[in-house]
C-alpha positions in Angstrom: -106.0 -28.0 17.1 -104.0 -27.6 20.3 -105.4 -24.0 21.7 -101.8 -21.8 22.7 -100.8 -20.8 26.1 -100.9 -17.2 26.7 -97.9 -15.5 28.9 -98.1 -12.2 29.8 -94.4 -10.2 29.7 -94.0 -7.4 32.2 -92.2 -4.4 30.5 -91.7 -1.1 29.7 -89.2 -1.5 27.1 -90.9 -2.0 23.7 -87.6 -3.5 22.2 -87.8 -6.2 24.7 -91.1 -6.9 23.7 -90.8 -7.1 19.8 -87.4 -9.4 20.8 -89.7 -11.9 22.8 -92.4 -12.0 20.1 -90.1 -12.8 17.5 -88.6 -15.2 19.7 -92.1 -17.1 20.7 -93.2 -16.7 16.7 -89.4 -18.8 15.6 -89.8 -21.2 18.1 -93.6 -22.4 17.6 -94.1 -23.7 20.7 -98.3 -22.7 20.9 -96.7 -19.5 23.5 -98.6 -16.4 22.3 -97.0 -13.5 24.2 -98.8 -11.0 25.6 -97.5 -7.4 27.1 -98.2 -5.7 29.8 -96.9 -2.2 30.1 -96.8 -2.2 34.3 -94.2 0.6 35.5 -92.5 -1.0 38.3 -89.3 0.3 40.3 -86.2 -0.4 39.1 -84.5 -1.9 42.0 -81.0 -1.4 42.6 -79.7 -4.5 43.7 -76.0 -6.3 43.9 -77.1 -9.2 41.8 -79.2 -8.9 38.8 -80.9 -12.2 40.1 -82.3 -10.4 43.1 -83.4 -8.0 41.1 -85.3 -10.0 38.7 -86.8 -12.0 41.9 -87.6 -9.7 43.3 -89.1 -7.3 40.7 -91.5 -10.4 39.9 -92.5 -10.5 43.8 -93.5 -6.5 43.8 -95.7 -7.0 40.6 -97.3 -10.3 42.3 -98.0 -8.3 45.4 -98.7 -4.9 44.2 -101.1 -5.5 41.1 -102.7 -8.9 42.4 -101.9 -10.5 39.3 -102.9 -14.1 39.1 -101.9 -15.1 35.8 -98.6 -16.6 34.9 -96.2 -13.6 34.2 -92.3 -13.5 33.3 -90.4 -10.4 33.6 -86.0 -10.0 32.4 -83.7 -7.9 33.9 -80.5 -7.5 32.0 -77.0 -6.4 32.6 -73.2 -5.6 30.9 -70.8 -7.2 32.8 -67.3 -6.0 32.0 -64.9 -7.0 33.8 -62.1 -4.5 33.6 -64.6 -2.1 35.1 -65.1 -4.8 38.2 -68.1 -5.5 36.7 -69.8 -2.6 36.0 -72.0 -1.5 34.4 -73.8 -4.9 35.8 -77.3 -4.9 37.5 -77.1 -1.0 37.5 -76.7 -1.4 33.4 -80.3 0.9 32.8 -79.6 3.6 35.2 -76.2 3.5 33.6 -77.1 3.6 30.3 -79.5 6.3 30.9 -77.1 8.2 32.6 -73.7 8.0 30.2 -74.8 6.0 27.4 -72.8 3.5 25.2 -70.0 7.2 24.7 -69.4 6.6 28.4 -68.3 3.2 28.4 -66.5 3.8 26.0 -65.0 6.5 27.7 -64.3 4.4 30.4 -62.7 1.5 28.3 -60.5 3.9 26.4 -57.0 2.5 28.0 -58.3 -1.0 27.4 -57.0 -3.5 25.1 -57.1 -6.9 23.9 -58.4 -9.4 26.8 -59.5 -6.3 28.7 -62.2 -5.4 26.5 -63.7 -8.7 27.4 -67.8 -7.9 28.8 -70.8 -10.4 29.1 -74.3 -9.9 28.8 -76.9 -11.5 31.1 -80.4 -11.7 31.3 -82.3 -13.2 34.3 -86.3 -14.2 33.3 -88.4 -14.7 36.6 -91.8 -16.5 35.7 -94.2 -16.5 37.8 -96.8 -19.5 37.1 -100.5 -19.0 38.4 -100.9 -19.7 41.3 -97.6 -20.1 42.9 -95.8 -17.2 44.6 -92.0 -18.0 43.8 -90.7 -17.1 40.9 -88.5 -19.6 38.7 -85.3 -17.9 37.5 -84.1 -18.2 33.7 -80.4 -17.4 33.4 -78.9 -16.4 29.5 -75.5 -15.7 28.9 -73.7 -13.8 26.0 -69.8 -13.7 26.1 -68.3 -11.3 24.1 -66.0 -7.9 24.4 -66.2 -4.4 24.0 -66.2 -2.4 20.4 -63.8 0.5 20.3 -66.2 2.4 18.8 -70.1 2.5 18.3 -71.0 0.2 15.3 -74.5 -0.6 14.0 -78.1 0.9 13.8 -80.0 -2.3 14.8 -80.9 -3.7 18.7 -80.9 -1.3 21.4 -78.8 -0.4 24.2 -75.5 -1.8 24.6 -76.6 -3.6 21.0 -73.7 -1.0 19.2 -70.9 -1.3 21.2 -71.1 -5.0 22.2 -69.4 -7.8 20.0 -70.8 -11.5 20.1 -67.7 -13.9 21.2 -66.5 -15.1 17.7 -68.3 -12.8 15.8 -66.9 -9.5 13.9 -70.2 -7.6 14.3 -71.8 -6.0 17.0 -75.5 -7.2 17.8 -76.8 -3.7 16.0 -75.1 -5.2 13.2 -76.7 -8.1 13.3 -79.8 -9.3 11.5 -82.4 -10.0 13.9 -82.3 -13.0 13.0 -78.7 -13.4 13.9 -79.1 -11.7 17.1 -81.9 -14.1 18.3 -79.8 -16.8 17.7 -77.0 -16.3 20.0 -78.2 -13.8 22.3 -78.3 -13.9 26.1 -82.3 -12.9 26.1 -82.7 -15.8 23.4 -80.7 -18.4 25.7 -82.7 -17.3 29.0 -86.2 -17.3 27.1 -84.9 -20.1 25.6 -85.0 -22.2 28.9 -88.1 -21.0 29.9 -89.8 -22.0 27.0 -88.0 -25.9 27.9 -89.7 -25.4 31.5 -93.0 -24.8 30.2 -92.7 -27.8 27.3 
């Protein structure tokens, strides 16, 4: 029997978790997650690449970690709002919710609505220092209204490119399969095959 590699995920956000699991469990790859609940800044950066890069070096450095580690950063991109929320999308959310985007896409219609979702995974492998970036992208728009009780975040107001339904109205199942933290993970998972 081939023993499984274990991966430790650096987060605070339990949704992210159970997503990742679920993930690792549906693609049976021998990855058996395991989470670490390390309280790290949230950095705010112009790219949400340099945020997950460098997130992943401030964990290496401050907690002397020296097992392999991934961490995701995630941000809406809407263009109509010059892409905002983007890299600042947690603060953001925090701050005016999925009512405030809204808000702010009121006057917006049609190819205007348009947003995309990104996630950045940074793995670090033990022993090396630099992490490897993951990129997953969801295209998609913006709901006029808040639709769903599933997912988390954004989940309710964000429609999948080609879908009628907004991820919180998605199975999980459906989510996993076209999401932007699927496709990211996704690639990892290749890197470590």
């Amino acid at each position: 029997m081939v023993s499984k590699r274990e991966l430790i995920f650096i987060t605070t956000n339990s949704h992210k978790v159970k997503e990742i699991n679920e993930l690792a469990d549906a693609e049976s790859r021998n990855i058996t997650i395991l989470h670490r609940d390390y309280d790290y800044p949230e950095l705010q950066l112009d790219e949400i690449e340099a945020v997950a890069q460098e997130s992943a070096n401030y964990i290496r450095e401050k907690t002397g970690i020296e097992d392999s580690f991934f961490i995701e950063d995630t941000g809406l991109f809407i263009p109509a709002l010059n892409g905002f929320p983007g890299p600042f999308s947690a603060f953001v959310f925090r701050t005016i919710g999925n009512e405030g985007i809204l808000k702010l896409m009121a006057d917006k219609k049609g190819e205007a609505r348009k947003a995309t979702f990104k996630t950045v995974v940074a793995f670090c492998e033990a022993p090396q220092k630099t992490p490897v970036l993951f990129v997953g992208i969801a295209e998609g728009r913006i709901a006029e209204e808040i639709r769903g009780r599933g997912g988390f975040g954004y989940d309710p107001i964000f429609e999948f490119e080609g879908a009628e339904k907004t991820f919180a109205e998605m199975s999980t199942e459906e989510k996993n399969h076209v999401s932007h933290r699927s496709r990211a993970f996704e690639k990892l998972l290749d890197y470590l095959s």
